[in-house]
N, C-alpha and C positions, 0 to 999 in steps of 0.2 A: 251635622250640618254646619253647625256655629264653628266648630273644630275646623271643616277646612277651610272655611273663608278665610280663620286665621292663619292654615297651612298656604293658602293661593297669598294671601298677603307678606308673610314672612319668608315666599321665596321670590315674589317683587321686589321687595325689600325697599319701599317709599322711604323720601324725603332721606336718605344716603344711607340707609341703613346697610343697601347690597354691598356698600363698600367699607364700613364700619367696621361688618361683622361676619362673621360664617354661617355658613345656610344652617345648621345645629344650634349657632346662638340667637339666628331670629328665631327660631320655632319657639326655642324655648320665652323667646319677647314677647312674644305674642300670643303663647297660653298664658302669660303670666299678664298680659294688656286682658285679656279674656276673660280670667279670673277677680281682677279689678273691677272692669266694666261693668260684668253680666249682672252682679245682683243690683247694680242700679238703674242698669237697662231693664231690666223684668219689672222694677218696681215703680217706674214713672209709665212705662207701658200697660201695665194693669192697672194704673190709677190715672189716666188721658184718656184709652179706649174709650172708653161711651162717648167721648165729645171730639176725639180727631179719629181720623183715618189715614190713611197714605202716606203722602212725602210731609205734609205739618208733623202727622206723625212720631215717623220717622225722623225728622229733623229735632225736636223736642226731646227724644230719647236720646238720641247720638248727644247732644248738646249737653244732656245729663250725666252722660255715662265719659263723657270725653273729663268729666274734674277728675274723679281719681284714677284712670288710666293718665291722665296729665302729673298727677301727682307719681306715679308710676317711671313715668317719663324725664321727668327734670331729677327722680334720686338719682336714678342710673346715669345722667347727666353730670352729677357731680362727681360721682362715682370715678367720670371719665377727664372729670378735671374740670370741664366743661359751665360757665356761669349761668346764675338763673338768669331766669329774663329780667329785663329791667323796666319797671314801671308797669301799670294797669293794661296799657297799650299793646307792649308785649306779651302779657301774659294771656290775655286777648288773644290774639294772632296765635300764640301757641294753643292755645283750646280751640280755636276754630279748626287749626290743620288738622288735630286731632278728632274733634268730630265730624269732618269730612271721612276718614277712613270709619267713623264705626256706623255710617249710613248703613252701609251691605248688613253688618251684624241687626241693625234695629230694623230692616225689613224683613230678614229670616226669621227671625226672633217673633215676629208680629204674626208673620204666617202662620208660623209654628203655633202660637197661641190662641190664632182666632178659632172660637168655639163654633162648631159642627151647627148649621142655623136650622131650627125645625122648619118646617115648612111654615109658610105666613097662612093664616088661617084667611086671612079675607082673597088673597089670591086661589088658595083651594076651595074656598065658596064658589065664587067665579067661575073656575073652571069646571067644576062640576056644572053649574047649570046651563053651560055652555056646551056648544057642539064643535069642540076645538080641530078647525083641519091642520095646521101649523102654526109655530110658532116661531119669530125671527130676534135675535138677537139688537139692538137698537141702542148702541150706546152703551147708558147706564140704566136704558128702559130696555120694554120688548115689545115689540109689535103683534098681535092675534087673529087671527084668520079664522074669521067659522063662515058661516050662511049668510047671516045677517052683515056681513062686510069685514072691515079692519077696526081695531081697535088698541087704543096705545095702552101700557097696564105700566105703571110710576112703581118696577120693581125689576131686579136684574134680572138676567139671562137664565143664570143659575138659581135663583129665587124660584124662578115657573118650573124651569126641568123638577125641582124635589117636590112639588106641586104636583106634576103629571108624572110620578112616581108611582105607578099599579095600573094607569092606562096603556091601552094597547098601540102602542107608538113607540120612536126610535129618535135618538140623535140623529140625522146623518150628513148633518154636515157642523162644523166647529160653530155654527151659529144659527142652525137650521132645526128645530124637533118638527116631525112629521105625525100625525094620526093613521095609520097602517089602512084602515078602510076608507080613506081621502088620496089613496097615490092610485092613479089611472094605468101607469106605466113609466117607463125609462124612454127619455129622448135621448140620443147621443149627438152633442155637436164636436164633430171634428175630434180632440181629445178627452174631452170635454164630456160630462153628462147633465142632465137634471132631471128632476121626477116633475112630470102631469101631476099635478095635486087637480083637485074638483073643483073647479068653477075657472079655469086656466090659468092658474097659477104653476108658476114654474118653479120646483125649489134647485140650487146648489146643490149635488152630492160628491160626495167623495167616496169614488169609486172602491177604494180599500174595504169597504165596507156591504160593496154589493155581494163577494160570495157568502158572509155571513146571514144578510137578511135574505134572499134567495131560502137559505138553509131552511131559514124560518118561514118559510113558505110566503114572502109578498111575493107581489106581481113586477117582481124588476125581471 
């Protein structure tokens, strides 16, 4: 994964390298930027997680791992005859350009490392004593649907699905989980579908996914 972003990078060939050098000698620039980087990208990444996420993240890693791919950068620079930078200012400016490219690397990398989350124990409380007919993606929350009305639950999308992980229900739409004995029927508008859920709710589906549940015997 990390391999090709450096491949998709080193045949861009940013900031004039397409014209420096040969598609052969960026690849090799850029596992050797790779080889720099990585263990100080892994190591400010394992030691930030629990208190950033996303682009701070992301930005905090790149920003670490950009010193010895920088250091990487200005030998080969001399190499080429080429002077350091001069002054704090510049040297600044040259670490920034460079951690602008290893953004992509510190968000793969983050992917790649976020650990598999159990299910939240108080959210499978919940649902269990609940009569869940759907549930809607909302954000960074999710919205819950039983008998008793709507209800917002301060936990992601993906949080609830591994939650209603053994229950008799489906995805069926990219933001949509359904309870299988809550869907009435299949309305079609025009191209378009949605399921009757019980109490007139309509959900989203996507269609792709009707000859499967069919299979499995709902009422679409």
């Amino acid at each position: 994964m990390l391999a090709a972003c450096a491949l998709v990078m080193a045949l861009a060939g940013p900031f004039g390298q397409a014209e420096r050098f040969l598609p052969s000698q960026r690849i090799g620039l850029w596992l050797m930027y790779l080889a720099a980087g990585l263990p100080m990208l892994a190591l400010v990444l394992t030691g930030l997680r629990r208190w950033l996420t996303g682009i701070p993240l992301a930005g905090m890693c790149a920003a670490a791992a950009s010193l010895p791919i920088l250091l990487v950068v200005e030998t080969i620079g001399l190499i080429e005859g080429r002077p350091l930078p001069h002054g704090g200012l510049d040297w600044l400016r040259s670490a920034a350009e460079v951690a602008v490219l290893c953004v992509p690397f510190a968000v793969l990398l983050e992917r790649f490392l976020r650990p598999v989350e159990a299910k939240p124990a108080a959210v499978t409380a919940l649902l269990i004593a609940a009569d869940v007919r759907a549930v809607c993606a909302e954000g960074h929350y999710t919205r819950l649907f039983t008998p008793r009305g709507e209800q917002f639950l301060d936990h992601s999308f993906s949080e609830v699905l591994m939650a209603l992980e053994g229950r008799d229900g489906a995805q069926v739409h990219r933001s949509w989980w359904v309870a299988r004995g809550a869907v009435e029927g299949l309305q079609r508008k025009g191209s378009a579908a949605v399921l009757k859920i019980t109490g007139g709710l309509a959900v989203p589906f996507a269609r792709r996914r009707l000859t499967k549940l069919r299979g499995e015997g709902w009422p679409v």
